[in-house]
C-alpha positions, 0 to 999 in steps of 0.5 A: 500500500502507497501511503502517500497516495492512501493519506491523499483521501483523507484530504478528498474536497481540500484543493492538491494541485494549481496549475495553469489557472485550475485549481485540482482538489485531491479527489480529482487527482485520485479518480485521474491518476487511477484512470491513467493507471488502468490503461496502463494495465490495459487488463494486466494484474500488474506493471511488476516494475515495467518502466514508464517514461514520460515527458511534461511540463511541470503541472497537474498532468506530472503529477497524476501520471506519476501517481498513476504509474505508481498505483499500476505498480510501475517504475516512473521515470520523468525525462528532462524537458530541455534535455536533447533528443540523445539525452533522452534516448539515453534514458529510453535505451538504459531503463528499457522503457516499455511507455513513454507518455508525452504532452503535444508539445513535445511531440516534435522533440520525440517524434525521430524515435516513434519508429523505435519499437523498443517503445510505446509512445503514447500522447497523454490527451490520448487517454481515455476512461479506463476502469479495474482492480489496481494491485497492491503495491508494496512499499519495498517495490521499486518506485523512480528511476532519476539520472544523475551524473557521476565521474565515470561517464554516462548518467546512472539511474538512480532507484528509489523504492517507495519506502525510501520515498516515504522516509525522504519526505517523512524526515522532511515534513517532520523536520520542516513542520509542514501542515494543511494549510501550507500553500508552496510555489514550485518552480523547479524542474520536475526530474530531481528530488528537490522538485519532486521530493522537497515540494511537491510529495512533502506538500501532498503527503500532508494535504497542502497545496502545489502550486505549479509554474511551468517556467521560471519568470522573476515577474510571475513568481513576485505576482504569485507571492503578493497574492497572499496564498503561498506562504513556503519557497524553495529554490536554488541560488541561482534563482534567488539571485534572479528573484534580487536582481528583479526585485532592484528593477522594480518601482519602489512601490513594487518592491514593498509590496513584494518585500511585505509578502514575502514577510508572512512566509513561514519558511525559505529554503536553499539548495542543491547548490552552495548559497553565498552569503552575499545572496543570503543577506541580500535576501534577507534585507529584501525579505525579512527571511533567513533561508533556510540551507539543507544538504541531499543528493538524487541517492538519499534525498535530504540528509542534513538541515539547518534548524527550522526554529532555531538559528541558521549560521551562514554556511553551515548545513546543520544537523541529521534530519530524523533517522538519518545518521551521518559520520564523517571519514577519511580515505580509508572510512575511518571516522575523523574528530571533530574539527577534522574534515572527511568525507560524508557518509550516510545510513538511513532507509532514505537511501536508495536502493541501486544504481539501474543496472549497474551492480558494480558502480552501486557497490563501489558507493557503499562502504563495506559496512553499509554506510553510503559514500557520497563524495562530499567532504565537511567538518563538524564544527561549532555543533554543526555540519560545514560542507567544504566541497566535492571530493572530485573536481569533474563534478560542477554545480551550476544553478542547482544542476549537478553537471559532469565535466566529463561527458562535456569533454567527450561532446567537445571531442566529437567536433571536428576542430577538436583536439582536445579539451579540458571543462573545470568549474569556476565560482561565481555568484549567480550560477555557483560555478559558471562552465569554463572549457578549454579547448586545443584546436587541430593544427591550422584551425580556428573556430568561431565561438558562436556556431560552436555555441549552436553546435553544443546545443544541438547535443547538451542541455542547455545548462550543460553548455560552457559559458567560458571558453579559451583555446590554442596557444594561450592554453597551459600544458603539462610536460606530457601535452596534455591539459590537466585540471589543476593547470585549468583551475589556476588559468581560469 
C-alpha cells in the first residue's frame, strides 16, 4: 500500500494541485491518476516494475501520471524537458522503457524515435476512461528511476523504492513542520528530488497545496507571492539571485509590496547548490527571511538541515534530519574528530536502493559496512555540519544542476576542430560555478565561438553548455601535452 497516495483521501474536497489557472482538489487527482493507471494495465494484474517514461511540463498532468504509474505498480521515470533528443534516448535505451507518455508539445522533440519499437509512445490527451482492480503495491517495490551524473561517464539511474520515498519526505515534513494549510510555489524542474521530493510529495503527503509554474519568470513568481496564498519557497541560488536582481528593477512601490509578502512566509529554503552569503543577506534585507540551507543528493534525498526554529549560521548545513545518521571519514572510512574534515557518509532507509543496472558502480558507493559514500567532504564544527566541497573536481554545480565535466569533454571531442579539451568549474555568484572549457584546436584551425555555441546545443542541455571558453596557444600544458585540471583551475 502507497501511503502517500492512501493519506491523499483523507484530504478528498481540500484543493492538491494549481496549475495553469485550475485549481485540482485531491479527489480529482485520485479518480485521474487511477484512470491513467488502468490503461496502463490495459487488463494486466500488474506493471511488476515495467518502466514508464514520460515527458511534461511541470503541472497537474506530472503529477497524476506519476501517481498513476505508481498505483499500476510501475517504475516512473520523468525525462528532462530541455534535455536533447540523445539525452533522452539515453534514458529510453538504459531503463528499457516499455511507455513513454508525452504532452503535444513535445511531440516534435520525440517524434525521430516513434519508429523505435523498443517503445510505446503514447500522447497523454490520448487517454481515455479506463476502469479495474489496481494491485497492491508494496512499499519495498521499486518506485523512480532519476539520472544523475557521476565521474565515470554516462548518467546512472538512480532507484528509489517507495519506502525510501516515504522516509525522504517523512524526515522532511517532520523536520520542516509542514501542515494543511501550507500553500508552496514550485518552480523547479520536475526530474530531481528537490522538485519532486522537497515540494511537491512533502506538500501532498500532508494535504497542502502545489502550486505549479511551468517556467521560471522573476515577474510571475513576485505576482504569485503578493497574492497572499503561498506562504513556503524553495529554490536554488541561482534563482534567488534572479528573484534580487528583479526585485532592484522594480518601482519602489513594487518592491514593498513584494518585500511585505514575502514577510508572512513561514519558511525559505536553499539548495542543491552552495548559497553565498552575499545572496543570503541580500535576501534577507529584501525579505525579512533567513533561508533556510539543507544538504541531499538524487541517492538519499535530504540528509542534513539547518534548524527550522532555531538559528541558521551562514554556511553551515546543520544537523541529521530524523533517522538519518551521518559520520564523517577519511580515505580509508575511518571516522575523523571533530574539527577534522572527511568525507560524508550516510545510513538511513532514505537511501536508495541501486544504481539501474549497474551492480558494480552501486557497490563501489557503499562502504563495506553499509554506510553510503557520497563524495562530499565537511567538518563538524561549532555543533554543526560545514560542507567544504566535492571530493572530485569533474563534478560542477551550476544553478542547482549537478553537471559532469566529463561527458562535456567527450561532446567537445566529437567536433571536428577538436583536439582536445579540458571543462573545470569556476565560482561565481549567480550560477555557483559558471562552465569554463578549454579547448586545443587541430593544427591550422580556428573556430568561431558562436556556431560552436549552436553546435553544443544541438547535443547538451542547455545548462550543460560552457559559458567560458579559451583555446590554442594561450592554453597551459603539462610536460606530457596534455591539459590537466589543476593547470585549468589556476588559468581560469
Amino acid at each position: 500500500m502507497i501511503n502517500l497516495i492512501e493519506k491523499a483521501k483523507n484530504h478528498k474536497q481540500r484543493v492538491a494541485i494549481k496549475s495553469n489557472d485550475q485549481s485540482y482538489t485531491y479527489d480529482s487527482l485520485l479518480k485521474s491518476s487511477r484512470k491513467i493507471a488502468n490503461q496502463l494495465l490495459r487488463g494486466r494484474a500488474d506493471l511488476d516494475e515495467e518502466r514508464i517514461a514520460f515527458l511534461v511540463a511541470p503541472s497537474y498532468d506530472y503529477v497524476r501520471l506519476q501517481w498513476g504509474i505508481w498505483r499500476a505498480g510501475g517504475i516512473a521515470v520523468p525525462l528532462c524537458t530541455k534535455h536533447p533528443l540523445p539525452s533522452i534516448q539515453y534514458v529510453l535505451d538504459d531503463t528499457q522503457a516499455e511507455t513513454v507518455i508525452y504532452s503535444e508539445e513535445y511531440e516534435s522533440l520525440l517524434s525521430p524515435l516513434f519508429d523505435n519499437t523498443k517503445h510505446q509512445f503514447l500522447r497523454l490527451k490520448a487517454f481515455t476512461d479506463q476502469s479495474g482492480i489496481l494491485p497492491d503495491v508494496d512499499l519495498s517495490r521499486r518506485a523512480m528511476i532519476l539520472y544523475t551524473s557521476g565521474t565515470t561517464g554516462n548518467p546512472k539511474g538512480v532507484v528509489s523504492t517507495h519506502q525510501n520515498i516515504e522516509c525522504q519526505i517523512t524526515s522532511l515534513t517532520s523536520s520542516w513542520e509542514w501542515e494543511q494549510n501550507d500553500h508552496i510555489l514550485n518552480v523547479l524542474p520536475m526530474h530531481h528530488v528537490h522538485g519532486i521530493v522537497n515540494v511537491t510529495l512533502c506538500a501532498l503527503w500532508s494535504g497542502a497545496c502545489c502550486e505549479f509554474l511551468s517556467k521560471f519568470d522573476s515577474q510571475a513568481v513576485f505576482n504569485v507571492f503578493t497574492k497572499g496564498d503561498v506562504n513556503l519557497f524553495m529554490a536554488v541560488p541561482t534563482i534567488y539571485f534572479k528573484l534580487i536582481a528583479h526585485w532592484n528593477d522594480l518601482p519602489q512601490e513594487e518592491q514593498i509590496a513584494v518585500s511585505e509578502a514575502l514577510k508572512h512566509f513561514r519558511l525559505m529554503v536553499s539548495g542543491s547548490a552552495a548559497l553565498p552569503v552575499s545572496v543570503l543577506e541580500t535576501w534577507r534585507s529584501i525579505s525579512g527571511q533567513t533561508l533556510l540551507e539543507r544538504y541531499g543528493m538524487t541517492e538519499m534525498g535530504m540528509a542534513i538541515s539547518n534548524s527550522y526554529r532555531g538559528t541558521r549560521n551562514s554556511g553551515f548545513i546543520g544537523l541529521p534530519l530524523a533517522n538519518v545518521t551521518i559520520r564523517l571519514a577519511n580515505e580509508n572510512d575511518v571516522i575523523v574528530d571533530e574539527g577534522i574534515s572527511g568525507e560524508i557518509q550516510v545510513k538511513g532507509p532514505n537511501i536508495f536502493k541501486e544504481y539501474w543496472q549497474k551492480p558494480e558502480a552501486t557497490k563501489n558507493t557503499f562502504t563495506g559496512d553499509g554506510w553510503f559514500k557520497t563524495g562530499d567532504i565537511a567538518v563538524f564544527e561549532n555543533g554543526n555540519y560545514r560542507i567544504l566541497g566535492r571530493n572530485s573536481v569533474d563534478i560542477i554545480k551550476s544553478g542547482g544542476y549537478k553537471i559532469s565535466a566529463l561527458e562535456i569533454e567527450e561532446v567537445l571531442r566529437k567536433h571536428p576542430k577538436v583536439k582536445e579539451c579540458g571543462v573545470v568549474g569556476i565560482p561565481d555568484d549567480e550560477w555557483g560555478e559558471i562552465i569554463g572549457a578549454s579547448l586545443i584546436l587541430e593544427d591550422g584551425n580556428s573556430i568561431d565561438l558562436d556556431k560552436l555555441k549552436d553546435w553544443l546545443k544541438e547535443r547538451l542541455p542547455l545548462y550543460q553548455l560552457p559559458r567560458k571558453y579559451i583555446y590554442q596557444d594561450d592554453l597551459p600544458r603539462n610536460v606530457m601535452g596534455k591539459v590537466t585540471k589543476n593547470d585549468l583551475k589556476k588559468f581560469f
